[in-house]
N, C-alpha and C positions, 0 to 999 in steps of 0.2 A: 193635798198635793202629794203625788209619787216622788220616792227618793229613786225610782227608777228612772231616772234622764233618757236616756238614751233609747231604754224599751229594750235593753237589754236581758237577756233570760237567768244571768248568773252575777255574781259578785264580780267573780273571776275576771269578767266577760267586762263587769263596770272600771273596775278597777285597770285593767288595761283600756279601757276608752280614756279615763283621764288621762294616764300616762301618756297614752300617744295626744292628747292635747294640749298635755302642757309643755311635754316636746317641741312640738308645733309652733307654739307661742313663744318661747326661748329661740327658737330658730325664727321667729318674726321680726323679735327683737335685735339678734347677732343681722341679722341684714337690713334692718333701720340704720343701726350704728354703720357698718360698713355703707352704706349708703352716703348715709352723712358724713365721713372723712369724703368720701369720693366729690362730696359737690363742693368741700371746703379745699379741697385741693383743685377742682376746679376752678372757683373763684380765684386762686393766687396764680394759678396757669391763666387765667385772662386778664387779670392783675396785668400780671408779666406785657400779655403784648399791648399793650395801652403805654409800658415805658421807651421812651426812646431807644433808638439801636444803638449810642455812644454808650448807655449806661450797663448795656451786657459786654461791649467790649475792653471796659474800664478794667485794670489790674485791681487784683482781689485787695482787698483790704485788708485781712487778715492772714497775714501770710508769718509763718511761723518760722522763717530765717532768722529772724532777729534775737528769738530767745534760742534759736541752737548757738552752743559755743563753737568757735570754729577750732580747727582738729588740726594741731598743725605734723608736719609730716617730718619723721624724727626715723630716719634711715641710720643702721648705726654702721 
């Protein structure tokens, strides 16, 4: 069997067919993952409208009033 893959004429010639392959393959990859946040955030976005409308209008729960000190007002 040929190490010449491609049928290419030169080293040169082989050597950038892989590069631009395995580019290719990297960029296949970076948009699988990008893909897959997209359907995992879909899922919690239809999550979402499956809950009740009282449960979005509920005051947040974590609200960060409580650990600020309150600032008292010292006019001299």
């Amino acid at each position: 069997m040929s190490d010449d893959y491609f049928g290419t004429p030169s080293r040169r010639a082989h050597l950038t067919g892989w590069i631009g392959a395995e580019m290719l393959r990297g960029a296949g990859y970076a948009a699988a993952a990008v893909v897959g946040f997209g359907l995992i955030f879909l899922v919690i976005w239809a999550i979402s409208l499956l809950l009740p409308e009282e449960s979005k209008q509920a005051p947040d729960p974590n609200t960060w009033s409580a650990l600020v000190l309150p600032v008292e007002d010292t006019v001299v």
